[in-house]
C-alpha positions, 0 to 999 in steps of 0.5 A: 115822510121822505124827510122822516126816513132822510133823517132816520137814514142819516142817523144810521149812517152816523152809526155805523162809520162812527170813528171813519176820517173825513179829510184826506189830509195824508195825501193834502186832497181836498174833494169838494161836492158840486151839485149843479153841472159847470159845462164851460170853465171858461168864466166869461161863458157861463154864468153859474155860482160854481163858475164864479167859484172856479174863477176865483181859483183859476184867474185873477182880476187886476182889482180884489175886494175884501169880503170883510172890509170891501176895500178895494186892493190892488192884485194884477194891478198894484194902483189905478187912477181916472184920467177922466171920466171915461179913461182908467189908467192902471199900472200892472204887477211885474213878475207874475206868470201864468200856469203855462210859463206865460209871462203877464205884461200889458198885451194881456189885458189889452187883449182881454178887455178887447176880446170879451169887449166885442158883443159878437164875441158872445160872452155870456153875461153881457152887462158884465164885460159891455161897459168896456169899449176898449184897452190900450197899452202905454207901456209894458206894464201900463195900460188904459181901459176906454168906457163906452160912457160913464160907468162909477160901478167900473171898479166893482166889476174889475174887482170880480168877474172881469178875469185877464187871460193869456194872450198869446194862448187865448188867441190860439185855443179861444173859449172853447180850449180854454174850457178845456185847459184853463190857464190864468195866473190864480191861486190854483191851477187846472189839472184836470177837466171834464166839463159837468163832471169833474175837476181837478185843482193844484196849488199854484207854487209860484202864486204871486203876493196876493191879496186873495191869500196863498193856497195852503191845501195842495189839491182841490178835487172837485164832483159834480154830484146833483143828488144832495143824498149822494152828497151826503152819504160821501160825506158819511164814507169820507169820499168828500170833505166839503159840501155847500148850500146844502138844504136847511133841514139836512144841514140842521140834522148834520150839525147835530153830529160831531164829526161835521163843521156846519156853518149858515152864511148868507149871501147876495143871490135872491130868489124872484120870479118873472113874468112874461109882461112883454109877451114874448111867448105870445100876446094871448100870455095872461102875464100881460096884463099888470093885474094878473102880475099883482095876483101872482105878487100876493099869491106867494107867502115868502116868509113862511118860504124861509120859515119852512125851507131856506131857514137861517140868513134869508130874508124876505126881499120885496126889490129888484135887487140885493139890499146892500147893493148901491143903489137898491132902493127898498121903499118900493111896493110891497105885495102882501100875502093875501090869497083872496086878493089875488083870486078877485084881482084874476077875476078882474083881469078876465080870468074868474077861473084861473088858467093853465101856465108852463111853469119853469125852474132850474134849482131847489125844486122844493122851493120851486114847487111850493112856490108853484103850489101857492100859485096853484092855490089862486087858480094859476094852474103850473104845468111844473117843468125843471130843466138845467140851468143852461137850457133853461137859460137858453130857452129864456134868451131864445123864446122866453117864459111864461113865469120862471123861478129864477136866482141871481147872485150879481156875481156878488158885486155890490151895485144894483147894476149887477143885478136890476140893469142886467134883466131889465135894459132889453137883453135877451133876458129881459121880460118887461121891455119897458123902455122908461125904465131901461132909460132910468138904469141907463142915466143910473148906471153912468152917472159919476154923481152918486145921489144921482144914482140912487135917484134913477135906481129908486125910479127904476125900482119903483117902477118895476115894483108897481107893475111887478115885472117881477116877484121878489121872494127871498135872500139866500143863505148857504150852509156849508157842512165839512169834515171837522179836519177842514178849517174854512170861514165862508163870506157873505158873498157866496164864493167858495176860497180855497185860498182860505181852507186849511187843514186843522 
């Protein structure tokens, strides 16, 4: 019923601002909807999508990956080599300045990799920055990054989150200034903030040859706007050109109408649930036991999931991590949807009547309550709770939950690292603590032969399959809706360019 009048109320809208214009190219502004709110711009102290998407824009790594080719190019460095196996020397672009006149040289990614490098320097995603130990400057534009140990996915990481900042600045105003008034060497630059709310980009005229492109539009004015019916409605009124994972249903009725662009990609996050087998909330939690843990696994019918709700890209995803990430083995245990298997496997476990759980979720709340309504339907009654994603990520790290839905994009970096060894090697956002497989994901993730890689991931993989220490579900797709006045060609990796948007 409230799709029926969403639909009927889209189609009036349709009507009555028919002829209206959808960009604002006289004024070379593009307004872009954000649906969930980005606190902290500093990229190394928040792990949202959009966090990844204003990292792009503001900062620049020293590597870049090719979305279409993955190849490895050269951008704050122009070429790298390995000493040895724990030693990567990278020569450094000349020329470039930052947004505040800063002149870019060595000092500032020595500073970098030894500021975020520090654990006690609290960034968020540790696996990100962890297998750092230090950088060293040989000269002004030579500089050597030291590996704690072994690491072949270092590359990969360079090529993404790992952003260089101002030394000189960074030292004075620290995470919290630089969330305030970010300043990198980016395509764009920060004009404006207001954590959670607002943001305002403008073309970096002095942008150096990189490889992300140069910026065409002048200004990117970017919302946060939690309600996707708001969003749509400023679509309609021409107050935003850009909108992105809008829900399937309204984005098939939008690209129904001619004065939008609506374009299906798919991307790298996958959508899981975990369960509490270490019982951090206690040793009386049900989700202890392995048989209780499979029961969920066949509770969930993810393909009619991506049947009813998520439609285009998605696919079913029975492994820890994203199917074309190195090392993601895919012939692991795979958990049918079998309801009745999964109220005799309860019965087994002690539990012939079900019980009663806090059930926790951040995002898609649809998603999230017919995932809890499948778990409902077996007798795991879900006292349903969504939060923001920073409390619940908090509450995650401090005190844990029973079962959660939670989504992970690996920072749309290609190796299992990014993904299976961030949840699973006893960080705060580890729920099975299982110390044979942190020791797997250990030899895995340093091992410079790549067979051998695989062999540990696979291992790890297996494992945490058959004791479904998670609940694998689906892929994601994105579907991005703008006005028929923007030209932009989405990536499969999940990160908005502006450096690619245009105005027709």
């Amino acid at each position: 019923m409230k799709l029926d009048i969403l639909k009927s109320s889209v189609a009036a809208m349709a009507l009555t601002v028919a002829g209206a214009a959808y960009a604002d190219k006289a004024s070379d502004t593009l307004a872009v909807g954000f649906t969930k709110e980005l606190e902290n711009v500093d990229s190394y102290f928040n792990s949202s999508r959009e966090g990844v998407v204003m990292q792009r824009a503001i900062w620049d790594g020293l590597i870049y990956r090719d979305p279409a080719t993955n190849e490895y190019i050269g951008n704050l460095a122009t070429s790298w080599e390995w000493i040895d196996d724990v030693t990567l020397e990278l020569k450094l672009r000349e020329g470039v300045t930052f947004h505040n006149g800063e002149a870019f040289n060595a000092d500032d990614v020595v500073y970098t990799v030894n500021f975020v490098a520090v654990e006690e320097n609290g960034v968020k995603t540790q696996r990100n920055v962890n297998w750092m130990k230090s950088a060293d400057k040989i000269d002004d534009y030579t500089v050597r990054i030291n590996l704690k140990a072994p690491f072949p996915a270092a590359i990969e990481f360079l090529s993404g989150p790992v952003s260089m900042y101002p030394n000189e600045y960074y030292a004075e105003v620290g995470p919290s200034g630089m969330g305030l008034n970010p300043v990198g060497t980016g395509p764009y630059k920060a004009t404006s903030v207001t954590p959670g709310q607002h943001f305002v980009l403008e073309r970096n005229e002095n942008y150096h040859d990189s490889p992300k492109g140069q910026p065409s539009i002048g200004k990117i004015d970017i919302r946060t706007i939690p309600d996707v019916n708001t969003q749509l409605a400023e679509m309609f009124t021409g107050t935003l050109d850009l909108i992105w994972q809008v829900p399937s249903d309204q984005a098939e009725k939008l690209g129904q109408m001619d004065q939008f662009t609506v374009v299906n990609e798919s991307t790298m996050r996958i959508g899981y649930l975990t369960l509490d087998a270490a019982g951090r909330t206690g040793e009386d939690n049900p989700f202890t036991k392995l048989k209780v843990r499979q029961a969920v696994a066949h509770a969930i019918d993810s393909q009619t999931l991506i049947d009813a709700l998520l439609k285009g890209k998605s696919k079913v995803v029975h492994s820890a991590c994203f199917p074309s990430q190195f090392g993601c083995e895919q012939d692991v245990k795979a958990y049918e949807y079998d309801p009745e298997k999964a109220k005799a496997l309860l019965a087994e476990a002690g539990y012939p009547d079900g019980f009663t759980v806090p059930f926790y979720a951040y995002r898609d709340r649809d998603y999230a309550e017919a995932i809890s309504s499948y778990m409902n339907a077996v007798g795991i009654k879900t006292e349903f709770n969504m939060l923001k994603y920073s409390a619940l990520r908090e509450l995650r790290a401090s005190k844990g939950t029973p079962v959660s839905f939670q989504t992970w994009g690996s920072y749309s970096i290609n190796d299992t690292s990014a993904i299976t060894s961030q949840f699973f090697k006893f960080g705060d956002l580890d729920d099975s603590r299982d110390a044979e497989v942190r020791d797997w994901l250990d030899i895995a993730d340093s091992s410079t032969d790549g067979e051998k890689r695989k062999e540990y991931y696979s291992k790890a993989l297996k494992k945490i399959a058959d004791e479904a220490y998670w609940v694998p579900m689906f892929s994601y797709n994105t579907n991005y809706v703008f006005g028929n006045e923007v030209s932009y060609t989405p990536t499969p990796d999940e990160v908005l360019r502006f450096t690619t948007m245009t105005w027709n």
